[in-house]
ZAMARFI-273403 format. One record per atom (N, C-alpha, C): x, y, z. Coordinates in steps of 0.02 Angstrom, whole numbers, padded with zeros to 5 digits, always signed. Example, Ala and Ser with C-alpha at 12.3 -4.5 7.8 and 13.67 -1.06 7.14 Angstrom:
BEGIN
+00660-00284+00390/+00615-00225+00390/+00660-00165+00390/+00642-00112+00354/+00684-00053+00357/+00645+00002+00394/
//
This chain:
BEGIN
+06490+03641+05375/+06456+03699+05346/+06445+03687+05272/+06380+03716+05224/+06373+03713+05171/+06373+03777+05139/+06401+03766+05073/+06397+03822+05035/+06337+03858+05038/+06331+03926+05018/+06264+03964+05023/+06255+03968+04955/+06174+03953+04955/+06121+03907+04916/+06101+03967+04857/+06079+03962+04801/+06056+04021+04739/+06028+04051+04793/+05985+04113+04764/+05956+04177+04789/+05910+04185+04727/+05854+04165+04763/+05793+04199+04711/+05758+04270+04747/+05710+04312+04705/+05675+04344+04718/+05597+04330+04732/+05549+04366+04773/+05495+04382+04766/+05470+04438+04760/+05417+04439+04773/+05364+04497+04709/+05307+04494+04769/+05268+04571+04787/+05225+04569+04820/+05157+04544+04782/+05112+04504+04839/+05050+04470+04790/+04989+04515+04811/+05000+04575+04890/+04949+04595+04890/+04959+04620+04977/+04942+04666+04965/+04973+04708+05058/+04886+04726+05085/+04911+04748+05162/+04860+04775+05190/+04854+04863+05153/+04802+04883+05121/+04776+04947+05116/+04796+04988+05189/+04772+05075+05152/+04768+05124+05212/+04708+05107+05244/+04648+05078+05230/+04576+05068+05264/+04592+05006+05340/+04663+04982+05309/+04660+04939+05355/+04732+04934+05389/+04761+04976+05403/+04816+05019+05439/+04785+05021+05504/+04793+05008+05566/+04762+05037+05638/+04823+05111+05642/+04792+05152+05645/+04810+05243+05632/+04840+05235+05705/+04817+05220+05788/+04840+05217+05845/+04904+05184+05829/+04913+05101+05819/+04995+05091+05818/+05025+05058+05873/+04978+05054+05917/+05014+05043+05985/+04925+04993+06033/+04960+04922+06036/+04910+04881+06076/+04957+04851+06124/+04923+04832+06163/+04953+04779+06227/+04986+04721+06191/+04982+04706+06138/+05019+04655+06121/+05107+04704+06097/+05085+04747+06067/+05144+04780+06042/+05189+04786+06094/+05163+04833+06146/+05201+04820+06219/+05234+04771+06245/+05213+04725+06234/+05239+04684+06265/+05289+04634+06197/+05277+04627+06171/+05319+04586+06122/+05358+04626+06081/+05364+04710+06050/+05387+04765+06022/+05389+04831+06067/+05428+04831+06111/+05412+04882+06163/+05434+04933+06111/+05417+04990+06123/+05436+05060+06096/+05418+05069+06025/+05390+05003+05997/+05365+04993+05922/+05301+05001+05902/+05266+05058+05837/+05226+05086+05833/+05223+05061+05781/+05144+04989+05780/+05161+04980+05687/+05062+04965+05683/+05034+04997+05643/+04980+04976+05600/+04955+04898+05606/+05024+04847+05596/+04973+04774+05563/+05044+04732+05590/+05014+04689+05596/+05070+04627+05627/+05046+04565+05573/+05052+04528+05530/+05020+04491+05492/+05064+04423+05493/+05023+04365+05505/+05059+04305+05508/+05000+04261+05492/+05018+04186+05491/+04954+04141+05483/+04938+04116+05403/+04960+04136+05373/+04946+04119+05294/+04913+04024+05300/+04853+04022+05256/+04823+03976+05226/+04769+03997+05183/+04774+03921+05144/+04727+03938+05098/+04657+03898+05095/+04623+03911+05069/+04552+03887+05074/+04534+03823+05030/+04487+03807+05021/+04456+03741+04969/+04448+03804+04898/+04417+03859+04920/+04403+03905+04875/+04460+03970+04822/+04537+03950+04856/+04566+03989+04832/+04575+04042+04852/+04548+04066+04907/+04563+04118+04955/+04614+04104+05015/+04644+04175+05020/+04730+04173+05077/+04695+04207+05114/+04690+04173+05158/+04665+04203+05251/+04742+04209+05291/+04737+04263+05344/+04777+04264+05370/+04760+04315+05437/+04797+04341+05486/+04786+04359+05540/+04816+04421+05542/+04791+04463+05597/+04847+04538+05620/+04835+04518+05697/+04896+04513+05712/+04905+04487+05800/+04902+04549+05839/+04902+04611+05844/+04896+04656+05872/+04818+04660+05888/+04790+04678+05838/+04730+04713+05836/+04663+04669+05804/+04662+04593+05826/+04621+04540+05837/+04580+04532+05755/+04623+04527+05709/+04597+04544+05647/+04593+04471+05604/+04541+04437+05558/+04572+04394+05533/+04552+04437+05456/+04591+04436+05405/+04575+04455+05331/+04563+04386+05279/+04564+04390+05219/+04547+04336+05172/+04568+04380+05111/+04619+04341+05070/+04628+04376+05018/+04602+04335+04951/+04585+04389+04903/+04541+04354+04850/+04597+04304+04798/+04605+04281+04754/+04642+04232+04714/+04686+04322+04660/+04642+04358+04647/+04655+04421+04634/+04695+04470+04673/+04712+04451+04733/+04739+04512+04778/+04696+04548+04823/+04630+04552+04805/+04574+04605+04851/+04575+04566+04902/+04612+04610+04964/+04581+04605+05042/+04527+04603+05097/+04495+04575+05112/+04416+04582+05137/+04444+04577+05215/+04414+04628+05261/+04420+04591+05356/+04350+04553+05334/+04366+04504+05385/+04352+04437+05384/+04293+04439+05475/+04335+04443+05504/+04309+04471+05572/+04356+04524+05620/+04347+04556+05678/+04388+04592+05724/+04354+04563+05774/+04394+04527+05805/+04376+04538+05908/+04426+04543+05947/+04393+04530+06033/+04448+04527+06067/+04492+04473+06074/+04565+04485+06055/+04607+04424+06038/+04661+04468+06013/+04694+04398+05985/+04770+04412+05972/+04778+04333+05917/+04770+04349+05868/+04763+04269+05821/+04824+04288+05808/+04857+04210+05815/+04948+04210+05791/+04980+04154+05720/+04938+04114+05732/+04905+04067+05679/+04837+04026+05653/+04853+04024+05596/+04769+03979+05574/+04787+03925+05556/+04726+03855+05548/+04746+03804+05502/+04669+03793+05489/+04638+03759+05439/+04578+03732+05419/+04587+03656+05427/+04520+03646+05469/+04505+03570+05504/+04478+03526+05449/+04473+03501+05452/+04433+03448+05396/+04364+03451+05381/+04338+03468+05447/+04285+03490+05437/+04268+03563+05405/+04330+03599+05380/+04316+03669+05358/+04301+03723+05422/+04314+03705+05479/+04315+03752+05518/+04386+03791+05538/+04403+03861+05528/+04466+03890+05529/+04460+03889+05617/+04541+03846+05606/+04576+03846+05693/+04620+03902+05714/+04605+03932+05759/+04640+03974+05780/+04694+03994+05836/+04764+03995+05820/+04806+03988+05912/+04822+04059+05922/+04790+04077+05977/+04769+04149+05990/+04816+04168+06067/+04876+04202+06031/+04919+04236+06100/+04860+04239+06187/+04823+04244+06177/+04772+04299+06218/+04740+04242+06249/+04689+04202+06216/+04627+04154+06229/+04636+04099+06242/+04666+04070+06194/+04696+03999+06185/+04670+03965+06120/+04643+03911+06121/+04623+03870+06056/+04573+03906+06044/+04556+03934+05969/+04492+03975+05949/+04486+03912+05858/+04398+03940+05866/+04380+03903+05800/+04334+03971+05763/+04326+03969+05718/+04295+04010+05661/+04258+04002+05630/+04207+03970+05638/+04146+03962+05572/+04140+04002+05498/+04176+04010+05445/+04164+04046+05396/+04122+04095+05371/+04071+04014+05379/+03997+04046+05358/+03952+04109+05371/+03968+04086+05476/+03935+04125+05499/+03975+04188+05530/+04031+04186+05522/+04106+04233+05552/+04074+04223+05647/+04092+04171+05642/+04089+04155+05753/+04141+04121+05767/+04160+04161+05817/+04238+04131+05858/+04200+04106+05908/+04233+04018+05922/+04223+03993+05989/+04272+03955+06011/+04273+03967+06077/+04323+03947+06123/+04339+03872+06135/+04394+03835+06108/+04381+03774+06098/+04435+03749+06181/+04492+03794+06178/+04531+03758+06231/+04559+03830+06266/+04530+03847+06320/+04553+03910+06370/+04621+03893+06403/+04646+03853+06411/+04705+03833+06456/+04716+03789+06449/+04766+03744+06470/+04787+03680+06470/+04754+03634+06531/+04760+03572+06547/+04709+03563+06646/+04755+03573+06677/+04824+03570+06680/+04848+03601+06730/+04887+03654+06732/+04901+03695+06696/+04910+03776+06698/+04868+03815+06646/+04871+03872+06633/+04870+03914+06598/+04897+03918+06538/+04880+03951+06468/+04930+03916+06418/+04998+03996+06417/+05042+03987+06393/+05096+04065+06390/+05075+04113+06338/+05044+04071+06302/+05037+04120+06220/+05042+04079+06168/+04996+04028+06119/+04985+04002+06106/+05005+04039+06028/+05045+03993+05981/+05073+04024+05941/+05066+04005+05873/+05063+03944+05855/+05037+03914+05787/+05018+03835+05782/+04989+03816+05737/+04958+03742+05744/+04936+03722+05664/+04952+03641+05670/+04944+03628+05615/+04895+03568+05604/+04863+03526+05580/+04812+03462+05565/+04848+03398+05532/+04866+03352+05578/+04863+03283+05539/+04827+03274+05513/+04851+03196+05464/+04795+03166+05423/+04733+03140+05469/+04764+03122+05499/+04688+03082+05551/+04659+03142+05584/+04670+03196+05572/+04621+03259+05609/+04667+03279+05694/+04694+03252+05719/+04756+03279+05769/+04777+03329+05765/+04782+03396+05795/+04813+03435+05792/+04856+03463+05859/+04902+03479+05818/+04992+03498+05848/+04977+03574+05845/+04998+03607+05917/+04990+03673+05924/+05064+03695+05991/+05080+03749+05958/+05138+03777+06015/+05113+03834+06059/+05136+03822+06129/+05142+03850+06177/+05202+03912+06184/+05217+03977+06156/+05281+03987+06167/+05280+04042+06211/+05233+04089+06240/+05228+04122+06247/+05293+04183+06258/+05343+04207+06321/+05389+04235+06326/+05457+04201+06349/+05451+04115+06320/+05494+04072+06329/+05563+04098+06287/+05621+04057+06324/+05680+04095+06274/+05720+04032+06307/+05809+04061+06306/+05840+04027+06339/+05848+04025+06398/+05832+04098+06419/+05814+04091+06487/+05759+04071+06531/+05713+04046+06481/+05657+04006+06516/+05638+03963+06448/+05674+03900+06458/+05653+03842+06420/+05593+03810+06436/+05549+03843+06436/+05483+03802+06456/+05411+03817+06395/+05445+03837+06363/+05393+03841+06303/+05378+03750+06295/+05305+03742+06257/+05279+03699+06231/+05237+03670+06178/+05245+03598+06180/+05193+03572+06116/+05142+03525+06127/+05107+03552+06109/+05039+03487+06120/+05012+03458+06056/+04983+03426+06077/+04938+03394+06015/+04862+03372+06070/+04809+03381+06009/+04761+03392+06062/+04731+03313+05986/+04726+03265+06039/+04678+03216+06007/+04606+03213+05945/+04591+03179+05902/+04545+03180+05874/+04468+03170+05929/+04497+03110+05987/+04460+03103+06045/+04449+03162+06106/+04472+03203+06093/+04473+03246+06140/+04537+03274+06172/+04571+03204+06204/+04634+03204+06233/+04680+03252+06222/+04704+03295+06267/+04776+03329+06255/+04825+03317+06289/+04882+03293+06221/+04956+03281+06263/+04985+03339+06274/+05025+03347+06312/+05095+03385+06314/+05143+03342+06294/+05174+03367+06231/+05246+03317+06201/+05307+03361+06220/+05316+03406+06222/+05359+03435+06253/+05361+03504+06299/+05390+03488+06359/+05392+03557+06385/+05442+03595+06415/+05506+03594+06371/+05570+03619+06382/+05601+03652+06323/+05567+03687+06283/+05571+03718+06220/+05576+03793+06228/+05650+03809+06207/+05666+03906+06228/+05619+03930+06161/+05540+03946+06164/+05501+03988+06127/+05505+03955+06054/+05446+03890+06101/+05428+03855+06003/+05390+03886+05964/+05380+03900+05899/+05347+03923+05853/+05309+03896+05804/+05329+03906+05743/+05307+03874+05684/+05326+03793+05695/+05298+03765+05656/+05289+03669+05661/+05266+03662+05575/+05282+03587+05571/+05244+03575+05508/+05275+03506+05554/+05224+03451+05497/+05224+03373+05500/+05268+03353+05435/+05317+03296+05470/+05357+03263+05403/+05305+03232+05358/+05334+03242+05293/+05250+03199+05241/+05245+03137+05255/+05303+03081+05282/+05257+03025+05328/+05222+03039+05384/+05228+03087+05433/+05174+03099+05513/+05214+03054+05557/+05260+03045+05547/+05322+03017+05599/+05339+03025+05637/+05368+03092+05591/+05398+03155+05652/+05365+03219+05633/+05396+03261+05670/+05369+03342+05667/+05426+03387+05673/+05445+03429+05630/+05484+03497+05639/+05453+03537+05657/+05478+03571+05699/+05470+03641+05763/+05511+03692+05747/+05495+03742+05747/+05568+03823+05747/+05541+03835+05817/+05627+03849+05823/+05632+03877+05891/+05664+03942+05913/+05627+03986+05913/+05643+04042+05869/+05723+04070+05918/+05709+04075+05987/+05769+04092+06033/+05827+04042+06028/+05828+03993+06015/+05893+03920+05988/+05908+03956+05911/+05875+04003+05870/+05896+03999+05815/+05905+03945+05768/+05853+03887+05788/+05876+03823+05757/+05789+03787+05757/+05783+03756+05707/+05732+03712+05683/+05760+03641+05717/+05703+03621+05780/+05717+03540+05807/+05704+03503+05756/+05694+03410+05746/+05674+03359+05729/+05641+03331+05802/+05576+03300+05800/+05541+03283+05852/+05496+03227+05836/+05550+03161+05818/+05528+03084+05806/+05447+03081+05869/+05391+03034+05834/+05369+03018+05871/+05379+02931+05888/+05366+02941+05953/+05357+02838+05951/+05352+02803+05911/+05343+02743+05912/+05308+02690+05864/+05248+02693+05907/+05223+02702+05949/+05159+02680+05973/+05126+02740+05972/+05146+02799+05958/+05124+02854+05942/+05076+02896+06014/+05137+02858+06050/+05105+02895+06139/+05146+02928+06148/+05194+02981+06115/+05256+03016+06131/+05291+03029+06076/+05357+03070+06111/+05398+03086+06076/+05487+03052+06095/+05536+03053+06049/+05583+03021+06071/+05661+03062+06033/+05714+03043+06063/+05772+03044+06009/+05746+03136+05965/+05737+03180+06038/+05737+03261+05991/+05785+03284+05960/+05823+03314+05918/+05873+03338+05925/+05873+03396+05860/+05922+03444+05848/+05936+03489+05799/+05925+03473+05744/+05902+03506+05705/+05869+03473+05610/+05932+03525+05573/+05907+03589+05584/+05952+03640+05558/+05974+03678+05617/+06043+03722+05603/+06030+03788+05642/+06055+03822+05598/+06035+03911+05626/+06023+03944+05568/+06077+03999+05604/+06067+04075+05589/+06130+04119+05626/+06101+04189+05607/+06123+04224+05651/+06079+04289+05642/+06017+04324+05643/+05984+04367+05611/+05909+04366+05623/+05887+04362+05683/+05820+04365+05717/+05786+04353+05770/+05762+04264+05788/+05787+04232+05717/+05774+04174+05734/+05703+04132+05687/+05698+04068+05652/+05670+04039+05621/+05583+04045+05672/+05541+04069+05611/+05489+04067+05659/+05437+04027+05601/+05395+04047+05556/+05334+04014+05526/+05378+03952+05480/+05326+03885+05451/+05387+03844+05426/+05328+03825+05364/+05373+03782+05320/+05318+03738+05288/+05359+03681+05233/+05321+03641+05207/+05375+03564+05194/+05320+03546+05118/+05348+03533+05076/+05317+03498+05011/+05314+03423+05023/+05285+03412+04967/+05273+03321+04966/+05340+03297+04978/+05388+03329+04961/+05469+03293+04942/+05496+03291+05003/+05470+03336+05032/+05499+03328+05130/+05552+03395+05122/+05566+03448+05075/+05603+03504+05069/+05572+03562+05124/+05580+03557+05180/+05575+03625+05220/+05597+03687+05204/+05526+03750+05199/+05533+03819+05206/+05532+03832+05262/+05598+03871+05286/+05596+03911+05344/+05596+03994+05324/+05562+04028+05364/+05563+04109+05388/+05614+04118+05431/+05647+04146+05402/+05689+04190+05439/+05657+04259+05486/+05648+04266+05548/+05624+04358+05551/+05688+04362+05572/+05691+04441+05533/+05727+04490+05546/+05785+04488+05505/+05788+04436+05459/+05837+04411+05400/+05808+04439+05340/+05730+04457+05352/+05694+04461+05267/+05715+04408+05220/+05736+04349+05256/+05720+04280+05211/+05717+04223+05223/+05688+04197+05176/+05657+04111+05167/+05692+04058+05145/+05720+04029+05190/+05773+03962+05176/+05730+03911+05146/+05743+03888+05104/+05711+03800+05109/+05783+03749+05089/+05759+03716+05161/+05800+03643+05152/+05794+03585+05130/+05849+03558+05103/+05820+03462+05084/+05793+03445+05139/+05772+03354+05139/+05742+03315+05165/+05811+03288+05240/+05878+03305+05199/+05935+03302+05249/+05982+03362+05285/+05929+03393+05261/+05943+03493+05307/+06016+03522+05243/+06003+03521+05211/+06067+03534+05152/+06018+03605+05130/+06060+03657+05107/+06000+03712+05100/+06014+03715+05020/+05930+03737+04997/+05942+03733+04916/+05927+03808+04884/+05892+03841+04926/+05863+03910+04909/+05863+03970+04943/+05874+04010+04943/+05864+04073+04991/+05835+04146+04955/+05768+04145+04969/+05722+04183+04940/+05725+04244+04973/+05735+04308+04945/+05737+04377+04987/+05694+04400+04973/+05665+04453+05014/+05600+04489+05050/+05611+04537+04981/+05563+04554+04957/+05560+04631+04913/+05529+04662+04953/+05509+04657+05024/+05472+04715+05071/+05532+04718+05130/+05517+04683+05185/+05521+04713+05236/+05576+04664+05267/+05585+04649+05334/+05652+04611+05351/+05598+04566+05390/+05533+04571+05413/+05507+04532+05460/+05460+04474+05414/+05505+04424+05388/+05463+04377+05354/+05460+04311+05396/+05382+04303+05411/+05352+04283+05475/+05346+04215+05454/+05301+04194+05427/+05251+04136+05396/+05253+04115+05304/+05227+04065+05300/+05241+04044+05226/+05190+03973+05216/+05156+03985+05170/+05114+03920+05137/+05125+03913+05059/+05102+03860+05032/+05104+03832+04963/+05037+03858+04940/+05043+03870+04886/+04969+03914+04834/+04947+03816+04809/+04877+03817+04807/+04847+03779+04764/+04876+03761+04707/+04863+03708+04674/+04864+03715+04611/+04874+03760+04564/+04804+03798+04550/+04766+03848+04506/+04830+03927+04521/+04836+03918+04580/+04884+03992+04620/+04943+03944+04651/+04990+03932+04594/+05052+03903+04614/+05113+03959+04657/+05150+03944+04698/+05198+03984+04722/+05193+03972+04801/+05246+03994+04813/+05251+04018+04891/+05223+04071+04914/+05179+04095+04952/+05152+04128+04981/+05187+04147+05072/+05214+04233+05054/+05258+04229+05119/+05211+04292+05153/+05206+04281+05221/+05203+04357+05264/+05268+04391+05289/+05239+04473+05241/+05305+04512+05267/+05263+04551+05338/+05284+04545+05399/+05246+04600+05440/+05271+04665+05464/+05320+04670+05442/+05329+04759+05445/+05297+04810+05410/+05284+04781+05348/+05252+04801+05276/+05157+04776+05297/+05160+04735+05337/+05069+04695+05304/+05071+04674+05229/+05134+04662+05225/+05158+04634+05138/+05130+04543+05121/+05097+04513+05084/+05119+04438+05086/+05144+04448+05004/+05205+04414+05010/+05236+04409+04958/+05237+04334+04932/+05244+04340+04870/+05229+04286+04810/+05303+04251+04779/+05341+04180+04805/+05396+04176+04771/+05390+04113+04730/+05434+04091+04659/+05412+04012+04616/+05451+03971+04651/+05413+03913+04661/+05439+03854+04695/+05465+03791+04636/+05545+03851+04643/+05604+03808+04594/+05649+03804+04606/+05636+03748+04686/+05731+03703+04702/+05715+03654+04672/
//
């Protein structure tokens, strides 16, 4: 066990308005993932643009927003869906892993969702939960839908630059958030029902995965869900239901523990540009994204 790490604060950078509150409170997603829970905005997905704008999602009520470098909130689009995470492709098209649909893409320009991957070829996907972009354009997306310990069958794919989609794993109690080690080696996963962030070496021939095993585990809370890693290889984890943000060394040693100034459900987390330095967190009890300085 290691000592517990300073305690910094954050500062809200900019919430959902009353214009953009859903007044009802109650969707089929809520049901089923918050039974008896009546909330306005579910907010997860944080990224940022070429332009300095924080896009992000409301998983209830099929929403994507864009926040200005200033704080002003814009909806972005509404459809039918359930967006749970975003990432931007290389080509500048926003990717979308949509509880509901499956692989969704976004055209900016023209605000059009299209259906890139409905299912997997041989099942159905559970609930498709977040995804991220290699350097070579590969992207890594989780399967977690209502996986836990009692049904270890959550999963991860990676869907080829060629087309191709693997399944790299499919014995995961409700994978979540992912990020890529800054070599593309390996990949860290949260797993939100293990309460523990895997390590998930790939091959040398880069047809698989090998040698999985525990990176961190964490205690309490609902469990590590959105993630994210600097050049140095220092992992941010989300805590939900902790209202906080771990970040670990490169050897799982913890250096920081950032607390929520909103809410206890801190979901997701990205790095600000340059120009908009900081951590950028989603609080979703609040529709809060909060702002913390990135000083381990």
């Amino acid at each position: 066990m290691f000592d517990a790490p300073p305690r910094s604060s954050s500062t809200v950078f900019t919430r959902l308005g009353e214009e953009h509150v859903n007044v009802d409170g109650v969707s089929a997603w809520l049901k089923l993932q918050r039974p008896g829970v009546k909330a306005g905005s579910f907010i997860e997905g944080p990224v940022f643009d070429t332009q300095g704008y924080l896009w992000f999602c409301d998983i209830p009520w099929g929403r994507i927003f864009r926040a200005s470098p200033g704080g002003d909130v814009e909806l972005v689009i509404q459809y039918d869906g359930e967006p749970n995470g975003l990432a931007f492709s290389p080509d500048g098209r926003l990717y979308i892993a949509d509880y509901k649909n499956g692989l969704l893409t976004l055209d900016p320009a023209i605000r059009k969702i299209e259906i890139i991957l409905a299912e997997a070829p041989d099942s159905p996907f559970k609930g498709l939960n977040d995804l991220i972009f290699a350097r070579n354009g590969d992207l890594y997306f989780t399967d977690q839908g209502l996986t836990g310990l009692h049904d270890a069958s959550g999963r991860l794919f990676r869907l080829r630059v060629d087309g191709r989609l693997d399944c790299l794993l499919d014995n995961v109690p409700s994978p979540n958030g992912l990020v890529l080690a800054p070599d593309e080696r390996s990949l860290l996963l949260a797993v939100t029902r293990d309460n523990a962030v895997w390590r998930v070496p790939f091959l040398p021939d880069g047809n698989g995965v090998f040698k999985v095993g525990v990176f961190v585990r964490l205690s309490g809370g609902n469990g590590p869900d959105g993630l994210a890693i600097d050049a140095a290889g220092n992992l941010v984890v989300c805590h939900l239901g902790l209202g906080a943000v771990w970040v670990f060394d490169p050897h799982g040693e913890p250096l920081r523990r950032i607390q929520s100034c909103a809410g206890r459900l801190t979901t997701n987390a990205t790095f600000g540009p340059p120009r908009q330095p900081g951590l950028y967190i989603t609080e979703s009890d609040t529709g809060s994204i909060l702002r913390a300085e990135v000083d381990w």
